[in-house]
C-alpha positions, -999 to +999 in steps of 0.1 A: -307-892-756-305-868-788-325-846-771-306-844-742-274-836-757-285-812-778-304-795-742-271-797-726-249-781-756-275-751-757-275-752-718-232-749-720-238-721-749-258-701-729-238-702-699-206-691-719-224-662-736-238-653-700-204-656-691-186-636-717-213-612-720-206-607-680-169-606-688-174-581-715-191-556-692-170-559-665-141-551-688-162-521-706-165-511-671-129-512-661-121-495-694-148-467-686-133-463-653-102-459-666-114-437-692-129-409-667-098-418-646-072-406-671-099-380-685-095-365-647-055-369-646-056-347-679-079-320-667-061-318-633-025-313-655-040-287-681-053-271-648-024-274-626-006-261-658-023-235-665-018-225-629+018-236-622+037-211-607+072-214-629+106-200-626+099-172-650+067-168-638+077-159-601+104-135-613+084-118-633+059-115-604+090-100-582+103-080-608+068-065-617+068-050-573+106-048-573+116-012-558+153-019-558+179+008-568+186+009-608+224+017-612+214+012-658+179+010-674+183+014-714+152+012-736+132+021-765+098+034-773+082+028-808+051+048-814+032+015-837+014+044-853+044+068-865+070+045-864+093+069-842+114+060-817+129+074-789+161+059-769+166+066-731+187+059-703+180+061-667+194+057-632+174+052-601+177+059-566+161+058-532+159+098-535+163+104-572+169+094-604+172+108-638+160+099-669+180+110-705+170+110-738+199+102-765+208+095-799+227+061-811+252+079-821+261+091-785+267+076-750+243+091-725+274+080-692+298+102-709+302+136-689+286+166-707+312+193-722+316+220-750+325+193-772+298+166-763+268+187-758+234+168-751+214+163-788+181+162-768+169+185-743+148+157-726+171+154-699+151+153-663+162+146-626+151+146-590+168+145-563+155+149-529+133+182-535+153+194-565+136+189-596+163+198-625+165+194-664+192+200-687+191+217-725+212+210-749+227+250-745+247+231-713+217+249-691+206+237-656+175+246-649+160+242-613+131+241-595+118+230-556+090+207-544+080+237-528+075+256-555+034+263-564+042+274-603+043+244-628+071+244-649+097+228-675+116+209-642+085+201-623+065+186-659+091+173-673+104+158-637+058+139-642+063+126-677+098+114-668+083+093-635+053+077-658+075+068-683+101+047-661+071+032-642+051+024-665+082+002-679+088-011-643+049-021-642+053-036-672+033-018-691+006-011-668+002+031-669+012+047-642-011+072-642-034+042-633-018+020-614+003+031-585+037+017-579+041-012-560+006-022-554-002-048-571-018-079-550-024-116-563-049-134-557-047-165-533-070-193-550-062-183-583-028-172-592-031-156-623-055-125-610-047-096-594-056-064-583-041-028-581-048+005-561-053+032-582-029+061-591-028+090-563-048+116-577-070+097-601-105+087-594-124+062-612-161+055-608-183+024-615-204+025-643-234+011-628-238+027-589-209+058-598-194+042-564-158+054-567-132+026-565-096+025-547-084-006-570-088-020-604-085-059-615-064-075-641-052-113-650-021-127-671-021-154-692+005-182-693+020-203-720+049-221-725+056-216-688+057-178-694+037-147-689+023-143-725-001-116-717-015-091-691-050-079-690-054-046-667-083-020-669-092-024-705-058-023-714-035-056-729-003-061-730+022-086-747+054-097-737+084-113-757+114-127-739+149-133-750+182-150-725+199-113-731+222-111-703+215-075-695+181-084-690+174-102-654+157-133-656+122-132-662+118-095-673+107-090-706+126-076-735+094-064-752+065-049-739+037-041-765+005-021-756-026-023-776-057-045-786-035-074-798+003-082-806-005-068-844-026-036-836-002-018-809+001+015-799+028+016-787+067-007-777+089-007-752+123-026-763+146-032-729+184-037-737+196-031-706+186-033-669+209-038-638+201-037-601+226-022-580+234+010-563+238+042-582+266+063-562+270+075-528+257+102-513+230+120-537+261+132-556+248+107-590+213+128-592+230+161-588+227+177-621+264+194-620+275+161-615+267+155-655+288+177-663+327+170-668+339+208-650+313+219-624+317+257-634+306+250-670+266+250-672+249+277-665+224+276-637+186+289-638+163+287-613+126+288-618+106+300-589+070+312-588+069+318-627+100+342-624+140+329-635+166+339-617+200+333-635+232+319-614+261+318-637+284+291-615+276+256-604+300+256-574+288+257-542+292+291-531+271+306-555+239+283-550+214+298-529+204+290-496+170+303-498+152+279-524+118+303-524+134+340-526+132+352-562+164+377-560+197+361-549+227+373-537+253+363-562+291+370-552+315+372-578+349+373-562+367+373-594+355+403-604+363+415-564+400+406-568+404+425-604+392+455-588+412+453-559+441+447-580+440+477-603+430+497-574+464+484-559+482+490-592+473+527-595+482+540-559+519+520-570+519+541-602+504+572-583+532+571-555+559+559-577+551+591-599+545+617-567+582+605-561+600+608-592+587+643-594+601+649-560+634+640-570+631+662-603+622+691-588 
C-alpha cells in the first residue's frame, strides 16, 4: 500500500512537471512570437520613417522644381575659407530677372540717383534678349543674344543665372544640374536623379559611355531634409519658422564634405513668390533708375562700344547688330535754330535803323 502511494505521488509529480514544462513552452512560444512580432512592427516604423513623406518634406520637394515668378529673393554667400561675404537681391521673371549685389548699409529697391549711386558694380539683368549690367559710374551697359563677342553683359548675365539656381536647386550647381529636372524615384523616395547641365558632358569612368543624368539621395531626420547627396557633392540644410522664408525652404544651405568643413553658405532671409511687374518694364535697366535720362547708355556689340548718352526711347537703336548709330540730339537742333532765328532779328532790326539814320 506504501508502495503504491508513493507510485502514485511520483506518477502526479510527473504529470505536473510534463504539464508545466508544456505550459512553459507554450508560453516561451507565445512570448517569442510576440517578440519577432513587435521586432517586425519596429522595423516596419523605422522604415516607414525613414521613408515618410512629411509636410516639410513635400515642400521642400516642390520648392526644389518650383519655377514660379520671384517678386524678392535676399541672400548671403560666405566663402567657409575667406570668411567673406557677399549680400544680393534678386527679382525673377518669366522673361528676365536681375540680380544686385549690395552693401547693408543700403537698400538695393531704392531707385538709383546722383545721390544713391550703386557701391557694387555687380549689378546684372536680362530681359527678353537684352542682357544689361549697371556700374556704379550710373552706366548701362548693353548687349543682345545675338551678339557672337563675350562680354561684361553676356558673362556677368552666366555667373548671375548659376548663382540664383544654384540657390533655387538648393545647392545643387547649376553648371551640373539643369533647372527643373530633377525626378524621384517611385519605390524609394528619397533617391533621385537629374539631367545634366546643357553644354556639359560627363563620361563614365569605367566604359567612357557619356551620361544625360546623374543620381543623388537626401537624408531625413526629425521629419526634415537633413542632407542632400548629388554627384560627389553634399549639402546641409538648417531650417528656421522665418516668415519670409516659405515653408519648407531652407534658411541655410552649406556645401562641402560635412556641416564643419564647408566651402561655401548660402544664408536666405528673404524669398517671396509673386509677380514682379507688368509688362517687362521691372527688368528694364532704365527702370532702376529714378529719371530715365540719367545713366548713360553703352552698347557692346562685336567687341566695339558704341556710346548713347539718353535712356529715352528715341535715342535707343532699332538695329541691335549695327555698330554706328544714328543718335539725334534735338536739343542741340533747337539751340541752333534759335540763334539762327536770333541773328536775322538783330540783322534786320539793324539794316532798319540804318535806314532810318541815313
Amino acid at each position: 500500500m506504501q508502495i503504491k502511494n508513493k507510485f502514485k505521488s511520483y506518477l502526479y509529480t510527473l504529470i505536473r512537471r510534463e504539464v508545466f514544462c508544456g505550459y512553459a513552452r507554450l508560453v516561451f512560444k507565445s512570448i517569442q512570437a510576440k517578440f519577432k512580432i513587435v521586432l517586425a512592427v519596429g522595423c516596419l516604423l523605422k522604415f516607414s520613417v525613414l521613408y515618410a513623406q512629411t509636410p516639410s518634406v513635400d515642400a521642400f520637394k516642390y520648392h526644389l522644381n518650383n519655377t514660379d515668378p520671384i517678386k524678392s529673393l535676399r541672400f548671403t554667400t560666405i566663402d567657409c575659407h575667406t570668411g567673406n561675404q557677399n549680400h544680393y537681391y534678386a527679382e525673377i521673371g518669366t522673361n528676365g530677372f536681375f540680380l544686385r549685389e549690395y552693401d547693408l548699409n543700403e537698400d538695393p529697391t531704392t531707385p538709383i540717383s546722383i545721390e544713391n549711386r550703386p557701391k557694387n558694380s555687380n549689378f546684372y539683368g536680362e530681359n527678353n534678349d537684352c542682357f544689361w549690367e549697371i556700374d556704379s559710374g550710373l552706366e548701362i551697359n548693353k548687349s543682345y543674344k545675338s551678339n557672337s563677342v563675350a562680354n561684361v553683359c553676356t558673362l556677368g548675365v552666366k555667373t548671375s543665372k548659376n548663382i540664383i539656381n544654384t540657390l533655387r536647386n538648393f545647392g545643387i550647381s547649376s553648371f551640373t544640374a539643369k533647372r527643373g529636372t530633377i525626378k524621384w524615384n517611385e519605390t524609394n523616395s528619397t533617391l533621385f536623379t537629374f539631367h545634366i547641365a546643357d553644354g556639359v558632358t560627363v563620361k563614365r569612368l569605367s566604359d567612357q559611355a557619356t551620361l544625360t543624368n546623374l543620381p543623388g539621395s537626401i537624408v531625413i531626420e526629425n521629419g526634415v531634409i537633413q542632407k542632400m547627396n548629388a554627384f560627389n557633392k553634399v549639402i546641409y540644410y538648417e531650417y528656421s519658422t522665418n516668415s519670409n522664408v516659405p515653408f519648407g525652404i531652407p534658411i541655410k544651405i552649406i556645401l562641402g564634405k560635412n556641416a564643419s568643413q564647408c566651402s561655401e553658405i548660402f544664408l536666405i532671409e528673404e524669398l517671396q513668390y509673386g509677380s514682379v511687374g507688368g509688362f517687362d518694364k521691372a527688368f528694364d535697366p532704365e527702370s532702376k533708375f529714378l529719371s530715365t535720362n540719367m545713366a548713360t547708355i553703352v552698347v557692346l556689340s562685336n567687341g566695339k562700344r558704341s556710346v548713347l548718352y539718353n535712356s529715352s526711347q528715341k535715342f535707343t537703336p532699332t538695329n541691335h547688330n549695327s555698330e554706328d548709330f544714328h543718335i539725334e540730339k534735338p536739343q542741340i537742333r533747337f539751340f541752333v535754330v534759335g540763334i539762327s532765328t536770333g541773328l536775322a532779328v538783330i540783322f534786320f532790326l539793324l539794316y532798319r535803323f540804318s535806314e532810318k539814320s541815313s
